[in-house]
SEMARSE-823540 format. One record per atom (N, C-alpha, C): x, z, y; residue number from 1; atom name; chain. Coordinates in nm, 4 decimals. Each point is the difference from the previous one (the first is absolute). Layout:
! SEMARSE-823540
{east:X up:Z north:Y resi:NUM name:CA chain:A}
...
! end
This chain:
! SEMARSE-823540
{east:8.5407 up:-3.5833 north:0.2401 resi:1 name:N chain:A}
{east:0.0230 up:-0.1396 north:0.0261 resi:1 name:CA chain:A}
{east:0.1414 up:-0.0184 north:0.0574 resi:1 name:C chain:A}
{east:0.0807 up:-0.0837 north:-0.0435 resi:2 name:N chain:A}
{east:0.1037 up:-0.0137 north:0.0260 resi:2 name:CA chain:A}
{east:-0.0134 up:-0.1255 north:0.1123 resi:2 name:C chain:A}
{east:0.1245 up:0.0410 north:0.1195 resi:3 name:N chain:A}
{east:0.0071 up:-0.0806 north:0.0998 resi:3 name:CA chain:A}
{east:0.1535 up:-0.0607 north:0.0018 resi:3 name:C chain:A}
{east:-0.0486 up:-0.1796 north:0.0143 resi:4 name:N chain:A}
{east:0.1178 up:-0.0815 north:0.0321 resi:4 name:CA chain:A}
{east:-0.0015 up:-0.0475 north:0.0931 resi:4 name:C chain:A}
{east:0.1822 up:0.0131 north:0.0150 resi:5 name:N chain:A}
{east:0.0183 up:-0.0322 north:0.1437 resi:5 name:CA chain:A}
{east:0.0915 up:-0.1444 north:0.0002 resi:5 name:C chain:A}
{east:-0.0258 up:-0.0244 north:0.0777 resi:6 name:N chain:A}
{east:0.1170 up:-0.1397 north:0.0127 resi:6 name:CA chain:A}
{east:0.1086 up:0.0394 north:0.0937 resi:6 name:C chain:A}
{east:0.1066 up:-0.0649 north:-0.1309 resi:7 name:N chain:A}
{east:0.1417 up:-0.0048 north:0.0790 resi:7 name:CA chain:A}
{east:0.0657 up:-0.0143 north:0.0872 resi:7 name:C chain:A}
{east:0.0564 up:0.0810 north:0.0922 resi:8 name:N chain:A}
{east:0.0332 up:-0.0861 north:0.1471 resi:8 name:CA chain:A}
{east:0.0903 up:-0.1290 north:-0.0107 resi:8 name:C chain:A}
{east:-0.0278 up:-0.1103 north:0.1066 resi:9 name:N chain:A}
{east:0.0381 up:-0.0877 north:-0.0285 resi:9 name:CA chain:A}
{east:0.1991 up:-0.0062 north:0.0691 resi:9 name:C chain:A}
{east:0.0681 up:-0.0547 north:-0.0635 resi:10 name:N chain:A}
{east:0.1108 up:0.0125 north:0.0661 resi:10 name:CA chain:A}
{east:0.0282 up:-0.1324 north:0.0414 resi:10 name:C chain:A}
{east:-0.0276 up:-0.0103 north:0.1536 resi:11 name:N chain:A}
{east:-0.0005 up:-0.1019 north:0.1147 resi:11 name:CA chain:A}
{east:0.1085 up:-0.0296 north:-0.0223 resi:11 name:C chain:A}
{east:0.1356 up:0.0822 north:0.0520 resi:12 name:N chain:A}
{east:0.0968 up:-0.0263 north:0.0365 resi:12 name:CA chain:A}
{east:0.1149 up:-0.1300 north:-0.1273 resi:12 name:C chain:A}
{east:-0.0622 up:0.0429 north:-0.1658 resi:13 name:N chain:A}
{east:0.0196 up:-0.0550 north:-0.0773 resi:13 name:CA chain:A}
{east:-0.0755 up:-0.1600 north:0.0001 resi:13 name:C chain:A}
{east:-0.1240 up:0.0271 north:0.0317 resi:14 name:N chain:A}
{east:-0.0786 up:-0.1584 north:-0.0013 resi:14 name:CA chain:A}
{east:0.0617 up:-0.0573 north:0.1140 resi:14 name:C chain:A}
{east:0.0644 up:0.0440 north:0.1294 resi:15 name:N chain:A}
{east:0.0444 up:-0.0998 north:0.1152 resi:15 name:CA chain:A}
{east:0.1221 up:-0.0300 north:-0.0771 resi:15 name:C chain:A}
{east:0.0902 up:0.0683 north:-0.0202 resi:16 name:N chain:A}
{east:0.1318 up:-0.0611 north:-0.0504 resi:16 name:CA chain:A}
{east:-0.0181 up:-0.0714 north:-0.0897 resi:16 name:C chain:A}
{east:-0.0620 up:-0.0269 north:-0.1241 resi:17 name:N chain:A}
{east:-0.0561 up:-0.0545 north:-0.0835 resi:17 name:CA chain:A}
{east:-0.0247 up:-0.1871 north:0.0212 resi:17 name:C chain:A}
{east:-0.0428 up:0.0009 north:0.1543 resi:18 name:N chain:A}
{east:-0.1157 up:-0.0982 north:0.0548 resi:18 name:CA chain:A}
{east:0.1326 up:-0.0775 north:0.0592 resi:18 name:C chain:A}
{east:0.1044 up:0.0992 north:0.0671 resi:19 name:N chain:A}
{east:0.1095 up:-0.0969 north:0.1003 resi:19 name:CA chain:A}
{east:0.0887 up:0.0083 north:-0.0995 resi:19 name:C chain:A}
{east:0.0454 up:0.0495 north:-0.0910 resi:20 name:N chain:A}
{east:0.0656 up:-0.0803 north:-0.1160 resi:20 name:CA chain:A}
{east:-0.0287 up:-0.0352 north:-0.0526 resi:20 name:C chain:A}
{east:-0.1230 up:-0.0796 north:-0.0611 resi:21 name:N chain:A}
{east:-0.0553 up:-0.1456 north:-0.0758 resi:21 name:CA chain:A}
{east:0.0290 up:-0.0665 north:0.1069 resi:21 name:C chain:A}
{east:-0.0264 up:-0.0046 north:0.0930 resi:22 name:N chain:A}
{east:0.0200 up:-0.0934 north:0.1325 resi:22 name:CA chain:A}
{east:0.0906 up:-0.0789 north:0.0157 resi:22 name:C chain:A}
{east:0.1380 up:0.0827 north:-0.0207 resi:23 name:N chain:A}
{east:0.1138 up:-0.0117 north:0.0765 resi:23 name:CA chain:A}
{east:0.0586 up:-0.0418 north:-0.1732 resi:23 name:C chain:A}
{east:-0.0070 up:0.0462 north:-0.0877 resi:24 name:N chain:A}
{east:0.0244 up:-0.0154 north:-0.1153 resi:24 name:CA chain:A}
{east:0.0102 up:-0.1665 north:-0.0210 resi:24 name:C chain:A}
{east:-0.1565 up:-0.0458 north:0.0485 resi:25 name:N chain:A}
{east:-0.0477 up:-0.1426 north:-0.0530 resi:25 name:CA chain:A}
{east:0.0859 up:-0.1389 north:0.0790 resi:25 name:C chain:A}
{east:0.0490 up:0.1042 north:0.1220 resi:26 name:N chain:A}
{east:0.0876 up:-0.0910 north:0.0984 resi:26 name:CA chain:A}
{east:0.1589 up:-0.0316 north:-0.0201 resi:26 name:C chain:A}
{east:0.0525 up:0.1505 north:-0.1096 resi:27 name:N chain:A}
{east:0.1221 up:-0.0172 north:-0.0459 resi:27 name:CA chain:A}
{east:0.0211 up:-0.0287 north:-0.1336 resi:27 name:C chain:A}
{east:-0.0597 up:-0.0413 north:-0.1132 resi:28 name:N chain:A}
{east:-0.0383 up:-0.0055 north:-0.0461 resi:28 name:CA chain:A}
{east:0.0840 up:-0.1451 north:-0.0828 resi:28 name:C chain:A}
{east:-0.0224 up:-0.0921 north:0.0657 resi:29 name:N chain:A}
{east:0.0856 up:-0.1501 north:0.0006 resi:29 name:CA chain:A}
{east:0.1534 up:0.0408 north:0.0228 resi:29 name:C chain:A}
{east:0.0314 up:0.0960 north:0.0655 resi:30 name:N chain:A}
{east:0.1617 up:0.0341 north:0.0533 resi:30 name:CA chain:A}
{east:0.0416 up:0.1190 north:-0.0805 resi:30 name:C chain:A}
{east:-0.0495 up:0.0188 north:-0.1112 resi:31 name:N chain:A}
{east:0.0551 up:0.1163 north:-0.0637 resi:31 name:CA chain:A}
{east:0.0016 up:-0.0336 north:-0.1662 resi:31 name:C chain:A}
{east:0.1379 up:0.0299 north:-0.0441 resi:32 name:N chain:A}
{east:0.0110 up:0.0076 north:-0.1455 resi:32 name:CA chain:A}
{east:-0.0819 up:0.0796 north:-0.0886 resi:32 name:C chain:A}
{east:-0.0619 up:-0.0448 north:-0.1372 resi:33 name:N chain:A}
{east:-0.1061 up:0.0815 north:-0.0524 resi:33 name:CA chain:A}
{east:0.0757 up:0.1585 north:-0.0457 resi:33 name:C chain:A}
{east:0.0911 up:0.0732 north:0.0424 resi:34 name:N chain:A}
{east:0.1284 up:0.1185 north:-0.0391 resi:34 name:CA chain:A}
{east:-0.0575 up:0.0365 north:0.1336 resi:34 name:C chain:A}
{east:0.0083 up:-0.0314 north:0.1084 resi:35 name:N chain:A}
{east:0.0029 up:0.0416 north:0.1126 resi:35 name:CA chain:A}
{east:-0.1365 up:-0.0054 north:0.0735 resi:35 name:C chain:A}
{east:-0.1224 up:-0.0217 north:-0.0760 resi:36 name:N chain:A}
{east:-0.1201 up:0.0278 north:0.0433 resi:36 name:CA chain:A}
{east:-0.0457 up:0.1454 north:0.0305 resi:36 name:C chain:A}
{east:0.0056 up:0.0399 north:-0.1314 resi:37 name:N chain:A}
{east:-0.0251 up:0.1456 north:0.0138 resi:37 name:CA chain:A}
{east:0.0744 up:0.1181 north:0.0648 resi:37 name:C chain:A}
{east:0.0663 up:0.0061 north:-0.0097 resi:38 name:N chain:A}
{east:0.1227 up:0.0528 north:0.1558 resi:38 name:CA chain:A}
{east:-0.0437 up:-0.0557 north:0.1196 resi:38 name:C chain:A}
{east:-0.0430 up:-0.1062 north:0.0132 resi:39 name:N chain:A}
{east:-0.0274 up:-0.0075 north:0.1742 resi:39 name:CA chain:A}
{east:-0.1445 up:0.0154 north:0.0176 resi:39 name:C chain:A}
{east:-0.0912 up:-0.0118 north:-0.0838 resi:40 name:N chain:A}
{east:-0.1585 up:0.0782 north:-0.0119 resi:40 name:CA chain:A}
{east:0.0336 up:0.1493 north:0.0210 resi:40 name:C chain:A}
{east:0.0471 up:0.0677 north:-0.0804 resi:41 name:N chain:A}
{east:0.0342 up:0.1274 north:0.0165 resi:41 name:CA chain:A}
{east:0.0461 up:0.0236 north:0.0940 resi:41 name:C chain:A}
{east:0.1268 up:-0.0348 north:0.0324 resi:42 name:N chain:A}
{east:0.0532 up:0.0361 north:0.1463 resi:42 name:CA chain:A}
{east:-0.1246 up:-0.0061 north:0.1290 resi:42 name:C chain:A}
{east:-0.0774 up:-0.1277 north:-0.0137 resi:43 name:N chain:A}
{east:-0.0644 up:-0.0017 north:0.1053 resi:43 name:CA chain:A}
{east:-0.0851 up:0.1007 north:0.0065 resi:43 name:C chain:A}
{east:-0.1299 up:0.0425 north:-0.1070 resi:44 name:N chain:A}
{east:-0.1124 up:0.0324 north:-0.0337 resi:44 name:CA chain:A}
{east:0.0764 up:0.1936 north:0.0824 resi:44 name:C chain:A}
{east:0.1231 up:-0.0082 north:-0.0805 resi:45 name:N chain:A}
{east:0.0433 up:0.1593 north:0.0527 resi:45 name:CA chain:A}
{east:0.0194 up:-0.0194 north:0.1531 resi:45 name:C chain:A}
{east:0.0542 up:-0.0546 north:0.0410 resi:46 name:N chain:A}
{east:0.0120 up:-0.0165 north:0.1708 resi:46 name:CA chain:A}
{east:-0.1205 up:0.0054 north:0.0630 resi:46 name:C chain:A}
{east:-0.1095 up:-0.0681 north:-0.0404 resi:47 name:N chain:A}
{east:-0.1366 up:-0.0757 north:0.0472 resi:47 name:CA chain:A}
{east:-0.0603 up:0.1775 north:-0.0004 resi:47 name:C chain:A}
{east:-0.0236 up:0.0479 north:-0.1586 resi:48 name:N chain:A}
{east:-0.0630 up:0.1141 north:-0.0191 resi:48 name:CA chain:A}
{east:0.0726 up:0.1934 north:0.0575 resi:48 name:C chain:A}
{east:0.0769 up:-0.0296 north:0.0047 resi:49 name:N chain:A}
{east:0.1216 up:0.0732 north:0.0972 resi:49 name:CA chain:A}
{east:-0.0413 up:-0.0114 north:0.1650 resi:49 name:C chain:A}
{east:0.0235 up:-0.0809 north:0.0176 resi:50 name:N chain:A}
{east:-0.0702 up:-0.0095 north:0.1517 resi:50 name:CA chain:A}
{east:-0.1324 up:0.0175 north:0.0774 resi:50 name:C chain:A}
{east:-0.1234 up:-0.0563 north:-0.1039 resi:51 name:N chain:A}
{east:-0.1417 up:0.0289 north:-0.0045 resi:51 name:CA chain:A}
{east:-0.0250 up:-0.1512 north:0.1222 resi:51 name:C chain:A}
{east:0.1289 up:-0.1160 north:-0.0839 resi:52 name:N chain:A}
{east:-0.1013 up:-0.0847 north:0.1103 resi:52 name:CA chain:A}
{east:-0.1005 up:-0.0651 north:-0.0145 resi:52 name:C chain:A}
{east:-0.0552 up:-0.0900 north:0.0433 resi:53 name:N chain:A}
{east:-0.1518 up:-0.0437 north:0.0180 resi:53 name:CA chain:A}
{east:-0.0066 up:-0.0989 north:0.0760 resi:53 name:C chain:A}
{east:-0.0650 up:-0.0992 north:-0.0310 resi:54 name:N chain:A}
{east:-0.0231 up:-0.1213 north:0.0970 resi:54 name:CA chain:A}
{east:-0.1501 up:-0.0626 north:-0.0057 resi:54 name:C chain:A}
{east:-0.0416 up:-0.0259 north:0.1291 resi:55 name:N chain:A}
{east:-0.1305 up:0.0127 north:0.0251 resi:55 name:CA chain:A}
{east:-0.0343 up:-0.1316 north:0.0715 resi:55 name:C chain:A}
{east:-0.0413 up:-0.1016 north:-0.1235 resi:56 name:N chain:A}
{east:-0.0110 up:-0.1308 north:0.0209 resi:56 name:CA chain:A}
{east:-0.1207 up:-0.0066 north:0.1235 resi:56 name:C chain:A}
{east:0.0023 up:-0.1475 north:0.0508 resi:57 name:N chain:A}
{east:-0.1211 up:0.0142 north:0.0605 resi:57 name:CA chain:A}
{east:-0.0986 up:-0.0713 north:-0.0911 resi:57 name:C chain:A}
{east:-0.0032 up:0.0044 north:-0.0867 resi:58 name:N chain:A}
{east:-0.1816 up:-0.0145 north:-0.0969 resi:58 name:CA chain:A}
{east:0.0388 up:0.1711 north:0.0090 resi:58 name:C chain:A}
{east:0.0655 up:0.0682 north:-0.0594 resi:59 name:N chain:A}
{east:0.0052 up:0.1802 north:0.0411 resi:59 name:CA chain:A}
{east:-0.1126 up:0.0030 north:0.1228 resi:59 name:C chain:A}
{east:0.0425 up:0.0003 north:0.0934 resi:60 name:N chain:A}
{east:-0.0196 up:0.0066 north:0.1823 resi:60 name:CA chain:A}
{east:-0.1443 up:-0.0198 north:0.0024 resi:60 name:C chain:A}
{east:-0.0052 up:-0.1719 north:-0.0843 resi:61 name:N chain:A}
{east:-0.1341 up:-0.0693 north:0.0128 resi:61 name:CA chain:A}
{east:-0.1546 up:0.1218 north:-0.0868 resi:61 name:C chain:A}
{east:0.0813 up:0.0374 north:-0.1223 resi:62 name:N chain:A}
{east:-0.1021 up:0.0598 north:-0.0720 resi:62 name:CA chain:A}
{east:-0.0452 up:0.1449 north:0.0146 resi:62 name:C chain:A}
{east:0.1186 up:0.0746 north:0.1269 resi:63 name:N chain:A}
{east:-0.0421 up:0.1254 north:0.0447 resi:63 name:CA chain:A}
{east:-0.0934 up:-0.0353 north:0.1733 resi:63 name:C chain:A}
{east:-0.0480 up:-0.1415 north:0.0062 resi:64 name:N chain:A}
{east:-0.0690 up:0.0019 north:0.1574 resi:64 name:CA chain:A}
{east:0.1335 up:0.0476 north:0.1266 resi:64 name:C chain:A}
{east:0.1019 up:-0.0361 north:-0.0618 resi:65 name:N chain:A}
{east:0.1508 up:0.0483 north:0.1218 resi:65 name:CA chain:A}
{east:0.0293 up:-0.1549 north:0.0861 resi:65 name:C chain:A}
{east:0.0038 up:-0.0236 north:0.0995 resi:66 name:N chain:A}
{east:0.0891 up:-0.1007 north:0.0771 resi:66 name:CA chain:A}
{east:0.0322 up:-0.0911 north:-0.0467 resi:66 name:C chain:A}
{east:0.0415 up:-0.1013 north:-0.0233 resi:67 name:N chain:A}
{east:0.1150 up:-0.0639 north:-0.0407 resi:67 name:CA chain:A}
{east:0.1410 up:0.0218 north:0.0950 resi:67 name:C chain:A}
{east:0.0929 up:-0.0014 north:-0.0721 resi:68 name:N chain:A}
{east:0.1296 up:-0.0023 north:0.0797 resi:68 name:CA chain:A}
{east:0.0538 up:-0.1540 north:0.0332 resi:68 name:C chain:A}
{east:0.1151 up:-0.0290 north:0.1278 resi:69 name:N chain:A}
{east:0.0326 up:-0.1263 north:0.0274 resi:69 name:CA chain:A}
{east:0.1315 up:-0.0180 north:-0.0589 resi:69 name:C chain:A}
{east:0.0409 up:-0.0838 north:0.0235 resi:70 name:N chain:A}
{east:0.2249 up:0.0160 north:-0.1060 resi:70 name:CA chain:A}
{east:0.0341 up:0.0192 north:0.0582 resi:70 name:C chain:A}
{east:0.0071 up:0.1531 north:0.1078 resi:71 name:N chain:A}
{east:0.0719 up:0.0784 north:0.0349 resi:71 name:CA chain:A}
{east:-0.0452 up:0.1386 north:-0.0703 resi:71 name:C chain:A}
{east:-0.1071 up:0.0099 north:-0.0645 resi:72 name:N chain:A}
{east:-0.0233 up:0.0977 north:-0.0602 resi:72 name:CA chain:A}
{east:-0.1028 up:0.1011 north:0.0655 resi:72 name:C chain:A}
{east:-0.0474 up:-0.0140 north:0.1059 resi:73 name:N chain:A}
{east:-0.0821 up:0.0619 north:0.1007 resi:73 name:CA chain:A}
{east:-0.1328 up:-0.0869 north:0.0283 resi:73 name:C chain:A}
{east:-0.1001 up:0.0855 north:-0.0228 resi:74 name:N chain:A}
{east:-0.1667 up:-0.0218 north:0.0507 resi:74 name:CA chain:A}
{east:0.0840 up:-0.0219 north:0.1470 resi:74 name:C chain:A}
{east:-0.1583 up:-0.0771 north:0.0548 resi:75 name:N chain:A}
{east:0.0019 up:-0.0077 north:0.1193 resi:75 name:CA chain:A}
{east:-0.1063 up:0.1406 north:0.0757 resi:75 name:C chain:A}
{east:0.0002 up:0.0832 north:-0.0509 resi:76 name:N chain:A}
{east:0.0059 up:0.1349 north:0.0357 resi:76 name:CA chain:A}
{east:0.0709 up:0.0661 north:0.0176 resi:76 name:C chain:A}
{east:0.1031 up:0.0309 north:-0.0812 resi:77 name:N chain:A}
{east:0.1932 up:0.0457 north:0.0041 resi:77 name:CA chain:A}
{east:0.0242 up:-0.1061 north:0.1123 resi:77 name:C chain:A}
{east:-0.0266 up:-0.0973 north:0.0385 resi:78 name:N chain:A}
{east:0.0945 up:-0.0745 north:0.0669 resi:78 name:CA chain:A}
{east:-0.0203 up:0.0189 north:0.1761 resi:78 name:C chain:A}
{east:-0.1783 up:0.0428 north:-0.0088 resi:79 name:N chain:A}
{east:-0.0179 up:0.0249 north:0.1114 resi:79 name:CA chain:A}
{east:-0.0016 up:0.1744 north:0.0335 resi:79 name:C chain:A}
{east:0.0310 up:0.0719 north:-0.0829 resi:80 name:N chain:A}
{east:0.0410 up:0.0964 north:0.0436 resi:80 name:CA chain:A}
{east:0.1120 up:0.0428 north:0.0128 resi:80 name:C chain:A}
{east:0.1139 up:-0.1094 north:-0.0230 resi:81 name:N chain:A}
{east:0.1318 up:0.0063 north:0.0231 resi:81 name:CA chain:A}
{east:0.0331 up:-0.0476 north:0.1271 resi:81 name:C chain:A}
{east:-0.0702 up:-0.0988 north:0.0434 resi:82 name:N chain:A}
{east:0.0023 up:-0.0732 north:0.1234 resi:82 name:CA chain:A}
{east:-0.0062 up:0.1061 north:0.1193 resi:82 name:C chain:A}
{east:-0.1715 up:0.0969 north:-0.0362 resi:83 name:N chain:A}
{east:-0.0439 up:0.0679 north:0.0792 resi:83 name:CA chain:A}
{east:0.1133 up:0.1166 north:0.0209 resi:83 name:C chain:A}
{east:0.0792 up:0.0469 north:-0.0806 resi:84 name:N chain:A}
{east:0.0794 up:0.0964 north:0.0065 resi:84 name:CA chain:A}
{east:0.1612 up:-0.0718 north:0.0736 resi:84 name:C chain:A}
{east:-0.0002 up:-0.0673 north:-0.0128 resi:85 name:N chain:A}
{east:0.1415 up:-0.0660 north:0.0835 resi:85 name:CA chain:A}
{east:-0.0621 up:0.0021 north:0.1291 resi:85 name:C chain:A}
{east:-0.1376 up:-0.0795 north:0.0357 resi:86 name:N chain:A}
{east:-0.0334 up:-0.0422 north:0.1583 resi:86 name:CA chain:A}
{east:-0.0272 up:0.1457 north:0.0522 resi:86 name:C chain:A}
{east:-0.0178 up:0.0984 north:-0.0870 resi:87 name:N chain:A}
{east:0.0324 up:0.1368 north:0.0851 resi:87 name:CA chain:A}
{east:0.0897 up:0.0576 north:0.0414 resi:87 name:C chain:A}
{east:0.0980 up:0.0124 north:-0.0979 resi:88 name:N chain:A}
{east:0.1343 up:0.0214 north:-0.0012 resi:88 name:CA chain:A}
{east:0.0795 up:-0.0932 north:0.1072 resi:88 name:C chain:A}
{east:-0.0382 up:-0.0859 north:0.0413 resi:89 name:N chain:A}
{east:0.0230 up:-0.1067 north:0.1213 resi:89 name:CA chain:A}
{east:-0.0502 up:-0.0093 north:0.1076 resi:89 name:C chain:A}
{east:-0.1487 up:0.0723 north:0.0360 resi:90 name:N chain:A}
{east:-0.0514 up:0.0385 north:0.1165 resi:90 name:CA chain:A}
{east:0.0100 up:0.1537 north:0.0069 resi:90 name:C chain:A}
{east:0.0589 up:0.0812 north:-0.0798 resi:91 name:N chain:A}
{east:0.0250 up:0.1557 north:0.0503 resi:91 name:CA chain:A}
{east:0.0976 up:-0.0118 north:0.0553 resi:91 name:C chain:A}
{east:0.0245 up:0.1840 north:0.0376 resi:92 name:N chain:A}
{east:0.0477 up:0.0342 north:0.1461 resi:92 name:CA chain:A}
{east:0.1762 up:-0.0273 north:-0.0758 resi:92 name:C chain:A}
{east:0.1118 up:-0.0220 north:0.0623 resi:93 name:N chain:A}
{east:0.1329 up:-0.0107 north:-0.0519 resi:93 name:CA chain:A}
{east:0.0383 up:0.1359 north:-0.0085 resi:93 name:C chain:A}
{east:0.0348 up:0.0312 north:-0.0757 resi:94 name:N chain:A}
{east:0.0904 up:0.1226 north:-0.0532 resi:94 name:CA chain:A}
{east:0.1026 up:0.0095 north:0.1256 resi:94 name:C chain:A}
{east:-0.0062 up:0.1300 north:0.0041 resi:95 name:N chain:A}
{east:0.1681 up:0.0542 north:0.1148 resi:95 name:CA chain:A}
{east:0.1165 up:-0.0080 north:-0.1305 resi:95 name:C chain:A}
{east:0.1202 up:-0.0804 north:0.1330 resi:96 name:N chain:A}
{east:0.1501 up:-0.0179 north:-0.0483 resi:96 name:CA chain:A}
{east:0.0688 up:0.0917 north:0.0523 resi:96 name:C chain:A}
{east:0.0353 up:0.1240 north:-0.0714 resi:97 name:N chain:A}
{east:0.0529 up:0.0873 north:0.0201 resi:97 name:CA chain:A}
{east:0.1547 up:-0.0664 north:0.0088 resi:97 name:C chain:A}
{east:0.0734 up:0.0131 north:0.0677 resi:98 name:N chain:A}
{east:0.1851 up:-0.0464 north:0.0105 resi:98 name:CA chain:A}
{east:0.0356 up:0.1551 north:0.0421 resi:98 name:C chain:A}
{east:0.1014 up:0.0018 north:-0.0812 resi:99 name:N chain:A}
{east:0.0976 up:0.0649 north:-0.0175 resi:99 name:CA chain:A}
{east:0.1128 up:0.0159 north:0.1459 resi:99 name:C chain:A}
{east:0.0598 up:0.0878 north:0.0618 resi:100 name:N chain:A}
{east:0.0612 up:0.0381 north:0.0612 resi:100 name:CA chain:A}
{east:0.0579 up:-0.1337 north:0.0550 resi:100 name:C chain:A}
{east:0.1045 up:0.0024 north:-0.1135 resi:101 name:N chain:A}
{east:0.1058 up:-0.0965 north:0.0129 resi:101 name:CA chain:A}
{east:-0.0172 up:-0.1284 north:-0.0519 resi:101 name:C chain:A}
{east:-0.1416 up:-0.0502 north:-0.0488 resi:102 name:N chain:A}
{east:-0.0287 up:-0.0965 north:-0.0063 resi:102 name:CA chain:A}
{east:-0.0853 up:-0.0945 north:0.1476 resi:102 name:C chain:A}
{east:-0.0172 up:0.1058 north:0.1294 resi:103 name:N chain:A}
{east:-0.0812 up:-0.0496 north:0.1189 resi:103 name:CA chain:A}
{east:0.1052 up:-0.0808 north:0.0416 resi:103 name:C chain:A}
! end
């Protein structure tokens, strides 16, 4: 009996794929029909070159994650940033070592 396997999927191709239709549909009005395909390409290679990714919040919403605020931070990140400054603000002060000829 012969066994099939399925292909691995190449992510990194479907994200670049996803933010250049995106970004494509936005430049799109500002670009000569000569100069479409050069700036798809250019992008899609930058986009897929880099391995970036953007993680909408329907993304966020459909993995059960937080929502983020327009600073970009849950209010979990926000309170554990807080908590880490008000420590860093009630610990002990570091010794100021001076230099000889700086007393």
């Amino acid at each position: 009996m012969r066994r099939y396997e399925i292909p691995p999927m190449d992510l990194r191709r479907i994200r670049a794929d996803r933010l250049t239709v995106a970004l494509m549909q936005e430049l799109k009005p500002m670009l000569d029909n000569d100069q479409y395909r050069d700036v798809h390409r250019a992008i899609f290679d930058c986009l897929w070159r880099s391995g970036a990714e953007i993680i909408t919040d329907i993304d966020r919403h459909d993995a059960d994650l937080p929502p983020r605020g327009n600073n970009g931070w849950t209010n979990e990140h926000l309170r554990i940033l807080e908590m880490k400054r008000t420590e860093a603000l009630l610990g002990p002060i570091p010794p100021i070592i001076l230099k000889e000829k700086e007393q």
